[in-house]
Residue frames as qw, qx, qy, qz and C-alpha x, y, z in Angstrom:
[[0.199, -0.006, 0.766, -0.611, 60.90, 2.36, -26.55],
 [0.326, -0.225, -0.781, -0.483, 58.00, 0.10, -27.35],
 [0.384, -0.089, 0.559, -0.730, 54.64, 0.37, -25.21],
 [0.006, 0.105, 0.986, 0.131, 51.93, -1.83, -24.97],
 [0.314, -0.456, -0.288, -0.781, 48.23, -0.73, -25.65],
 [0.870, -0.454, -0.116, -0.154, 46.70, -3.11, -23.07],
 [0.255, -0.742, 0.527, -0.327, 47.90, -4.30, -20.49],
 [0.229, 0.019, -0.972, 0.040, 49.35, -8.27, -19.46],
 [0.789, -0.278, -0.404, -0.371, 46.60, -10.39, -17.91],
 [0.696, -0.526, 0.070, -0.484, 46.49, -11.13, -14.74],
 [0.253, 0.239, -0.935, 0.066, 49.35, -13.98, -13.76],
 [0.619, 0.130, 0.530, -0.565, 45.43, -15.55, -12.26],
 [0.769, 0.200, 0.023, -0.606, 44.45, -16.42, -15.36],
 [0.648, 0.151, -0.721, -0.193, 46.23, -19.45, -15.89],
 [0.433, 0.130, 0.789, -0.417, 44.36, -21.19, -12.95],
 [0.747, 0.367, 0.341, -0.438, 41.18, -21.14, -15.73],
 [0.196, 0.366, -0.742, -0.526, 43.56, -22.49, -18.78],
 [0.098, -0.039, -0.965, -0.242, 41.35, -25.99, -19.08],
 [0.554, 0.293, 0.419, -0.656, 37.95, -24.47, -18.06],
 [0.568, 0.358, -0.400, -0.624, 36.93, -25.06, -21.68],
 [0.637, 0.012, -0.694, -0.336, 37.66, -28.56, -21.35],
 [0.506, -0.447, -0.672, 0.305, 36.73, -29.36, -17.50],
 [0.238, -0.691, -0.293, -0.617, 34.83, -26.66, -16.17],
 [0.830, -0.382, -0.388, 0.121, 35.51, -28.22, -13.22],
 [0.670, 0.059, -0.236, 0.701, 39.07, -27.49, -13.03],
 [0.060, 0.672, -0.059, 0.736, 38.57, -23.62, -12.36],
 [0.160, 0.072, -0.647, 0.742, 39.17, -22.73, -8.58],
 [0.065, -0.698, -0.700, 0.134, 36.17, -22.07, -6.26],
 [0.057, -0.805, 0.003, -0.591, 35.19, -18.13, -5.53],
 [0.394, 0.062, -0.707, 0.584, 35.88, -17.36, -2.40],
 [0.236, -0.587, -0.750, 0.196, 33.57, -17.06, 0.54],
 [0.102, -0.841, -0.320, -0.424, 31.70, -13.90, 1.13],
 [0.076, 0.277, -0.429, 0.856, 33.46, -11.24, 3.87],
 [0.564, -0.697, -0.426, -0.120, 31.58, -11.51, 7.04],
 [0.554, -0.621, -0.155, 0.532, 32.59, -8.86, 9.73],
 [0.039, 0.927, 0.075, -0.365, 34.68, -6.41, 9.43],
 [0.807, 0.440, 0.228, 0.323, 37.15, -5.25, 6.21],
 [0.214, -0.763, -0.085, 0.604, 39.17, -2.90, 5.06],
 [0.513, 0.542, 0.608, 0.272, 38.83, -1.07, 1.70],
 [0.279, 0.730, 0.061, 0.621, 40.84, 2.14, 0.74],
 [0.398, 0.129, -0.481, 0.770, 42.19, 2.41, 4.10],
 [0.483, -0.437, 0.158, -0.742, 38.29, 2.81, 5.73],
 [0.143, 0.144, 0.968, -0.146, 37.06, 0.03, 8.37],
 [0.478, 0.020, -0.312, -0.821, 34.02, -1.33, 7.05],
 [0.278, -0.116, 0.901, -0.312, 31.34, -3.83, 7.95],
 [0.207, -0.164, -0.756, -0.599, 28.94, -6.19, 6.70],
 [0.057, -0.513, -0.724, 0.457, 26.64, -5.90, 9.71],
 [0.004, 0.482, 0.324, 0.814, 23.77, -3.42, 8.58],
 [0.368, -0.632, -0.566, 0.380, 23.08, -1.94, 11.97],
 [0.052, 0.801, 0.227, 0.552, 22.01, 1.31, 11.98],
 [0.360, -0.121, -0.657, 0.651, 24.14, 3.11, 15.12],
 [0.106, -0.731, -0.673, -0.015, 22.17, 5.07, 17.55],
 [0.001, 0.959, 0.106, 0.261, 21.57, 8.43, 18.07],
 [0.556, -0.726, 0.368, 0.170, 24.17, 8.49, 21.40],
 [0.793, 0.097, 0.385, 0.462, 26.68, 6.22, 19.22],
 [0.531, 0.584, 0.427, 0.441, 26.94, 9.52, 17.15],
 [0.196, -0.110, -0.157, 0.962, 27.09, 12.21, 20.03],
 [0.143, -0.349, -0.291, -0.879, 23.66, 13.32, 19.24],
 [0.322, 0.224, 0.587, -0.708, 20.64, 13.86, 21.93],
 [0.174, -0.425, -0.804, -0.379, 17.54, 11.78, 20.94],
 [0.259, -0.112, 0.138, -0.949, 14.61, 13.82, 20.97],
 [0.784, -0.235, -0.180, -0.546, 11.87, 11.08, 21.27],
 [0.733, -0.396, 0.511, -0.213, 11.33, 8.30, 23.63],
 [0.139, 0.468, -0.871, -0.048, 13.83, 5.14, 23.47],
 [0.655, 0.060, 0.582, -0.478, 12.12, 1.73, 23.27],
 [0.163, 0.038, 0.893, 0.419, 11.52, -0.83, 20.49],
 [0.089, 0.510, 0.819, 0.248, 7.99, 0.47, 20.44],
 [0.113, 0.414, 0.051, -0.902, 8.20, 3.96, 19.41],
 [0.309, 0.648, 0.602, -0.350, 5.47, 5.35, 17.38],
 [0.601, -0.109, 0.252, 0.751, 6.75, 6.48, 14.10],
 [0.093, 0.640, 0.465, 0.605, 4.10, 8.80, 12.92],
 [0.437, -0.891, -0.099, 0.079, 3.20, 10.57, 16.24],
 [0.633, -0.584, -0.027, 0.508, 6.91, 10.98, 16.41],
 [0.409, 0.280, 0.419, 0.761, 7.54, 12.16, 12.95],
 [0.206, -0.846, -0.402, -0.282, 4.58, 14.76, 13.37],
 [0.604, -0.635, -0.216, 0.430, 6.16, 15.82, 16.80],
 [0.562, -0.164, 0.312, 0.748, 9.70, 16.46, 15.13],
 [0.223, 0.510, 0.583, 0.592, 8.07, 18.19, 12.19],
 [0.421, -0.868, -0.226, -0.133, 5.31, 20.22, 14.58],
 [0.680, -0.619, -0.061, 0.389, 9.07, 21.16, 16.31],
 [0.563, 0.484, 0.467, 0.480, 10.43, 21.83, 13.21],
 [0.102, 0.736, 0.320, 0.588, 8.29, 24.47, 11.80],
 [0.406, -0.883, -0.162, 0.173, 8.22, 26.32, 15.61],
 [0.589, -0.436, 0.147, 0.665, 12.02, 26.64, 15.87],
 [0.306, 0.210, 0.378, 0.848, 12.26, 27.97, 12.03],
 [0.064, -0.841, -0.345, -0.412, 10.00, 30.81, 13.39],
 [0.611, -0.730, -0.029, 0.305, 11.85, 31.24, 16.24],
 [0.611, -0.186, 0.343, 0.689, 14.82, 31.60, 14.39],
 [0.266, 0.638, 0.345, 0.635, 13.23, 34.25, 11.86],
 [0.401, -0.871, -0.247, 0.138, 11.92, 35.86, 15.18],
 [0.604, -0.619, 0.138, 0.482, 15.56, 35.85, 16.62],
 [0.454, 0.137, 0.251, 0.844, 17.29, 36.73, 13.08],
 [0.027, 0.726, 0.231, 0.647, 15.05, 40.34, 12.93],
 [0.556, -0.825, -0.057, -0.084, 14.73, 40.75, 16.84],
 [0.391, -0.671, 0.607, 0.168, 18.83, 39.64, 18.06],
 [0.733, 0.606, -0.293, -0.097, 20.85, 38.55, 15.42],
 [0.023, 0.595, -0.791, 0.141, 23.85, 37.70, 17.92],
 [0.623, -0.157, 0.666, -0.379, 21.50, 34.67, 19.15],
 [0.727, 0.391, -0.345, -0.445, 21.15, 33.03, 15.92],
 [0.402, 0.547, -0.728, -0.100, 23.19, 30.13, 16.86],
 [0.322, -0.048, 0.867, -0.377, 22.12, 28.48, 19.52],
 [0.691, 0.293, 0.384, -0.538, 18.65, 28.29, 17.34],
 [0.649, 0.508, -0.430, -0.368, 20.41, 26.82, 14.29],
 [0.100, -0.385, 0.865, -0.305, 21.73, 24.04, 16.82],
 [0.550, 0.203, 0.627, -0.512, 18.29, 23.35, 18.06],
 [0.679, 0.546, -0.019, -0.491, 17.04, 23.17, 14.43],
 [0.387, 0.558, -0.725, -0.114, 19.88, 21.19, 13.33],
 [0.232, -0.159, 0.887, -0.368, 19.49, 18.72, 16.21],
 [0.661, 0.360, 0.246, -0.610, 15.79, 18.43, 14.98],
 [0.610, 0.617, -0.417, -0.272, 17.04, 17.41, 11.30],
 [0.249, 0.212, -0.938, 0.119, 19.69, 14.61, 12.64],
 [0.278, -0.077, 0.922, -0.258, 16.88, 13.15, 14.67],
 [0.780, 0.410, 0.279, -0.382, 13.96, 13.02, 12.10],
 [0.379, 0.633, -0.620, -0.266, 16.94, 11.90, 9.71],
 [0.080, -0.278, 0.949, -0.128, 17.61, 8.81, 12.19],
 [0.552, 0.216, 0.632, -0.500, 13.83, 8.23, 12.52],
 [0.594, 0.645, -0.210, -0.433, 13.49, 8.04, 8.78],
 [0.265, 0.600, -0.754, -0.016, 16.34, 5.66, 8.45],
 [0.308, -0.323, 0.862, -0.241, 14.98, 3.42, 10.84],
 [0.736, 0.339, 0.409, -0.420, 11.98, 2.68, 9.08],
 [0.395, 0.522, -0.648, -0.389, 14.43, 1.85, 5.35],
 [0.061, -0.275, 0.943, 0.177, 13.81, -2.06, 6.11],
 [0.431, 0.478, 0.545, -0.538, 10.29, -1.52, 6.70],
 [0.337, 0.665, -0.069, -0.662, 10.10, -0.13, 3.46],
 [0.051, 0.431, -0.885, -0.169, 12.77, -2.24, 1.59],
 [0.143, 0.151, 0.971, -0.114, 10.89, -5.31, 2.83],
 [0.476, 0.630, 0.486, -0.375, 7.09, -3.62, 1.58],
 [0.117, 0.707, -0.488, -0.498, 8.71, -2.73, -1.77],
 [0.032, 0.344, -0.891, -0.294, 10.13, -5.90, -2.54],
 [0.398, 0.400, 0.648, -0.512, 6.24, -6.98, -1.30],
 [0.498, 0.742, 0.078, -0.443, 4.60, -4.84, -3.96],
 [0.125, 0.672, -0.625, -0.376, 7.27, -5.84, -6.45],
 [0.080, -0.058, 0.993, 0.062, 6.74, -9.68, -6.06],
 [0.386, 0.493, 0.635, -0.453, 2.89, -9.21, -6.08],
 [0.547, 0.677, -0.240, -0.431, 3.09, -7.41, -9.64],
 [0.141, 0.456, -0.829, -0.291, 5.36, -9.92, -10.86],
 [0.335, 0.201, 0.883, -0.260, 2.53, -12.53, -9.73],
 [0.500, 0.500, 0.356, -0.611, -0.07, -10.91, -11.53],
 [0.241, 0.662, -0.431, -0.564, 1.78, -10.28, -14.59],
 [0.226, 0.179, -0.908, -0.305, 2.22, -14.18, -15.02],
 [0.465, 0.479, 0.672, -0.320, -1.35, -15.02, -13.78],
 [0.489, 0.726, 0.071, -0.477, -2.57, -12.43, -16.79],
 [0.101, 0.507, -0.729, -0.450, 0.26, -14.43, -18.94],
 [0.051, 0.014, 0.995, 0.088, -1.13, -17.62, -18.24],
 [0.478, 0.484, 0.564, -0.469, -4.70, -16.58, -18.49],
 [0.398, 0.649, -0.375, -0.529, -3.64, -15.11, -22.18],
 [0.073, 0.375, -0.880, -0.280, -2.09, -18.57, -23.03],
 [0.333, 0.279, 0.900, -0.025, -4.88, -20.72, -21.81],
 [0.485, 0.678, 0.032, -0.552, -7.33, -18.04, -23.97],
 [0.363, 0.691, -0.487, -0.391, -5.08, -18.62, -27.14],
 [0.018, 0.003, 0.988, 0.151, -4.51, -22.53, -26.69],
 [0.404, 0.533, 0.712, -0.216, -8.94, -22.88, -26.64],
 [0.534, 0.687, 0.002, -0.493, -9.11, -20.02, -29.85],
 [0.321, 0.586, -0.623, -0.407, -6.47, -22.42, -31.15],
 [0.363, 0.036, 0.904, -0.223, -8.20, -25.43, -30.35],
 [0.589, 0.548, 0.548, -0.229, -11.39, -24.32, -31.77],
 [0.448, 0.612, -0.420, -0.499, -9.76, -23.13, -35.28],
 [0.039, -0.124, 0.982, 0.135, -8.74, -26.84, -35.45],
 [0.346, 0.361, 0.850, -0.166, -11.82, -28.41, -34.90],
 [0.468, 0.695, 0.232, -0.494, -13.53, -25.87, -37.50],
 [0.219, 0.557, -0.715, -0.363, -10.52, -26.42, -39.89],
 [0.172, -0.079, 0.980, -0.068, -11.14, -30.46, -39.34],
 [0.474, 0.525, 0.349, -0.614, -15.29, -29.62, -40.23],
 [0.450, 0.698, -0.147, -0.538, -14.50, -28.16, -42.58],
 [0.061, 0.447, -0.863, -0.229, -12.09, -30.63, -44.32],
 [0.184, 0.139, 0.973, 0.021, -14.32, -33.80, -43.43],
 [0.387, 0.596, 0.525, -0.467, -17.54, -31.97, -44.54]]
């Protein structure tokens, strides 16, 4: 019984057999997925919409509105935070049977400074790529300032080489 190290190729690849001599010839790619897919038997989408809090079953703890306040609200959450995880030390030394309802409350806390965090990833994403394109300016201003430096120190060695020579 004979085996084979590799495997055959693809019964695709003879679509690209004359690339070499007509590039041309080779099929297109195909078009980008738009909507929704499926991909190991999950549904997936290309929409990047973040769902909302309700969409998830969870109670939003700050106000609803396209013009929430993301620091005051982070602060809030945070300032809510740190209370409950005293409460909850309170309640684990005072009544241990009550512990749960405060690891709810604290947990709720987490999933909504998690969502509030999340909304702000394009904010970021988009100042990033900002700061990222602004260094990448500089870098070839300070190139081209270096070249035009190094084309005038090699200008003037010519003309001193050329002195020299006719003098």
């Amino acid at each position: 019984m004979a085996t084979a190290t590799y495997p055959p190729p693809p019964p695709y690849y003879r679509l690209y057999k004359d690339y070499l001599q007509n590039p041309k010839s080779a099929p297109e790619p195909p078009p980008p997925i738009e909507g929704t897919y499926v991909c190991f038997g999950g549904n997936y989408t290309t929409d990047d919409v973040l769902p909302s809090l309700e969409e998830q079953g969870v109670r939003q703890l700050y106000p609803k509105g396209p013009n929430i306040d993301f620091k005051k609200e982070l602060r809030s959450l945070n300032r809510e935070l740190q209370l409950h995880i005293l409460e909850l030390a309170d309640v684990l030394v005072e009544r241990p049977s009550q512990y749960a309802r405060r690891v709810e409350e604290i947990s709720l806390i987490f999933k909504n400074l998690h969502h509030l965090l999340n909304s702000l990833r394009p904010h970021q994403a988009r100042a990033t790529l900002i700061h990222i394109l602004e260094l990448q300016i500089q870098r070839r201003k300070q190139a081209l300032e270096d070249i035009k430096r190094r084309r005038e120190e090699a200008q003037r060695l010519l003309k001193e080489s050329l002195g020299t020579l006719d003098g």
